[in-house]
N, C-alpha and C positions, 0 to 999 in steps of 0.2 A: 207828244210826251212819250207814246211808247216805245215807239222808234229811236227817240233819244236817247232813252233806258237801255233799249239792246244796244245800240250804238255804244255807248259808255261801257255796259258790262262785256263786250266784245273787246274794246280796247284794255279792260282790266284783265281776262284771261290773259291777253297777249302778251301782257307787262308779268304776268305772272306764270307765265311758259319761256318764257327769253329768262327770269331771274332765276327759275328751275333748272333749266335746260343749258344755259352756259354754266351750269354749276356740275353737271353729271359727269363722276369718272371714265364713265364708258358708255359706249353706245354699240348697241347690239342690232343689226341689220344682215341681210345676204343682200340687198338693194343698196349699193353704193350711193345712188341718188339721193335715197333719204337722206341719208348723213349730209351729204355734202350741201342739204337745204335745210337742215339745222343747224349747218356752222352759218351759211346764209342768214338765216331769220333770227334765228335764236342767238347766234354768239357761241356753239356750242365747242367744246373744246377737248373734249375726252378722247380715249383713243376708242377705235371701229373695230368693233369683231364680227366676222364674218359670219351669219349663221339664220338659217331658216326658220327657226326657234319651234315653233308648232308640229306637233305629232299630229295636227291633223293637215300639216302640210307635206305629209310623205304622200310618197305618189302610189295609187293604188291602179295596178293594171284590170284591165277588163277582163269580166271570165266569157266564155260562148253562151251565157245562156242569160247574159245582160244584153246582147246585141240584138237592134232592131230587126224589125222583120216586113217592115213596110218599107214601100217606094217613096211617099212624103220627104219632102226636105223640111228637116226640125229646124228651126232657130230659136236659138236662147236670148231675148234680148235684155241685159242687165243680173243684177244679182239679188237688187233691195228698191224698196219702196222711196228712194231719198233719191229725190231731184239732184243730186250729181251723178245721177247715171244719164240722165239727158238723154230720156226714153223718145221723147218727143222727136228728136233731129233722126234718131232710128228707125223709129218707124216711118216718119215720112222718105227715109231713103230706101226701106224696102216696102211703100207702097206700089213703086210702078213694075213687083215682080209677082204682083196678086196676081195676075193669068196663068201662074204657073203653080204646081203641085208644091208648095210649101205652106206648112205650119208653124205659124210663131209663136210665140208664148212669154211675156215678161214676168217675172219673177219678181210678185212684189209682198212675200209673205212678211216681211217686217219693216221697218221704216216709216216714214209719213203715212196715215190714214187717208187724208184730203186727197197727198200726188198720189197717192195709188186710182182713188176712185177717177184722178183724170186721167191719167195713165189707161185706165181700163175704156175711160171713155172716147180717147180719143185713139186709141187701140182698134175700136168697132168702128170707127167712124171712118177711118182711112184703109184700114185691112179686112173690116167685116168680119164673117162666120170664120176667117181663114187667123185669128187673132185669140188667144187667153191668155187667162193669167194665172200663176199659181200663188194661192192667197192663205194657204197655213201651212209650218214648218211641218218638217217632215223626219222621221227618225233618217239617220247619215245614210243606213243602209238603204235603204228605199229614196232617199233623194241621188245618189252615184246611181241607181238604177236610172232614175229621172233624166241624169245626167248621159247614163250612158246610150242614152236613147240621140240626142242632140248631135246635129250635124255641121252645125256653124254657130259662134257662140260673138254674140257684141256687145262687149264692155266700155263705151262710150264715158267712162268716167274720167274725170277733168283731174285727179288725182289717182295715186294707188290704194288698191281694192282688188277685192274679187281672188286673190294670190291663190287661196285654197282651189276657188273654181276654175281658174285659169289651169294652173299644173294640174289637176287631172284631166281636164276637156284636151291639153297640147298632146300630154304626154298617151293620151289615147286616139291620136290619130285626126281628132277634131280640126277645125278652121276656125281658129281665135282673132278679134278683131279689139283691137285694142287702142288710145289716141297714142300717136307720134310723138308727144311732150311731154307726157307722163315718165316717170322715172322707173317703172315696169319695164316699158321698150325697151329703153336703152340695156335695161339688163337682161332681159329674154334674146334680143342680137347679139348683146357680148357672148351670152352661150351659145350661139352658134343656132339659136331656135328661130326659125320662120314666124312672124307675126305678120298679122294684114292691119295696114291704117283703118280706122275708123273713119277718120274723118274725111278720107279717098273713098268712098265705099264702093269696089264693083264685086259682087258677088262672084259674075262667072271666072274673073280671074284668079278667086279665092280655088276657087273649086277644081281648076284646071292646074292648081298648083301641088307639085308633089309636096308634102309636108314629113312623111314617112320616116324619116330621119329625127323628127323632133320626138321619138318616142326612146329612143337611145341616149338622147341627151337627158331629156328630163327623168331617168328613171336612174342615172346615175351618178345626175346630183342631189336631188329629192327621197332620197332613201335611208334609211334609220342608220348603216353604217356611218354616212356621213354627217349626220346630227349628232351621232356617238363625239365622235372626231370633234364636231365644231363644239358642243359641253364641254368636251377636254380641255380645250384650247382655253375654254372664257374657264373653267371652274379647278384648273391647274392650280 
């Protein structure tokens, strides 16, 4: 019976996101993909404005005195406690680089309580001492420190997520690993931004890859002049 119940109330959001959502004048995205999987699913029909929408998605450069000062190779794996980050598939793909100086860290301070505590458990079980997690939020300024410590960053999410932590990991010189189907890709390539599949996963080839360029691009789309511009555009 309970199952039946989420079942049913899953198909009633749906009916009432499709009756919503083909009814909206406008749709506001910088991710073309969305849009174009709510005209999909939804029926949606309004016209697309181009825009980032979040001031807390402008991109914030690194100062010298955020940067690491160890040899460790940081990894970030996910963003959130919620099973579509599909913590699991990650870390078994960077078990077999445990003989090597890296520290991993999943990031499960909010989302599901239970996937966290498996997450953490199956975290020590395949990576060991060489595995944590970060398990309470953090003021911004001291998580961008957190962040700016992170060397390779893997967002294994089956959907788009992560946009805030993503632009600043790229746009600082990071190795972002993100899946191929997601509608992120498709727009971090259209600009011209290096990203590594998730679901290929080879580290050394991440690493040996110049990315240095992606700090040009992303700092001069991601920047308030151009949020200025895209407000204009939609509140003209």
């Amino acid at each position: 019976m309970v199952h039946r119940e989420n079942g049913w109330r899953r198909v009633k959001n749906e009916l009432v996101r499709r009756f919503l959502i083909s009814r909206f004048g406008n749709l506001i995205t910088c991710i073309k993909g969305d849009a174009e999987l709510a005209r999909k699913w939804y029926g949606a029909k309004g016209r697309v404005w181009e825009c980032f929408s979040y001031t807390s998605n402008i991109f914030v450069s690194l100062s010298d005195a955020t940067h690491k000062d160890d040899n460790a190779l940081n990894i970030l794996v996910g963003n959130s406690a919620n099973p579509s980050n599909n913590h699991q598939e990650i870390i078994d793909r960077l078990a077999p680089y445990c003989h090597r100086n890296i520290f991993v860290c999943a990031v499960l301070s909010y989302g599901g309580p239970e996937h966290a505590d498996s997450v953490r458990k199956y975290g020590k079980e395949k990576i060991g001492n060489k595995f944590t997690s970060l398990d309470s939020l953090m003021p911004l300024k001291v998580y961008l420190e957190f962040l700016s410590k992170i060397d390779v960053a893997i967002f294994n999410h089956n959907r788009q997520q992560a946009m805030g932590n993503t632009i600043f990991l790229l746009g600082n010189g990071k190795k972002v690993f993100i899946r191929k189907d997601t509608t992120q890709w498709a727009f971090f390539v259209g600009l011209g931004v290096t990203v590594f599949d998730s679901e290929t996963f080879d580290l050394d080839m991440a690493l040996n890859t110049d990315t240095s360029h992606n700090n040009a691009i992303i700092s001069s789309y991601f920047n308030v002049d151009n949020l200025r511009v895209q407000y204009r555009a939609i509140f003209a």
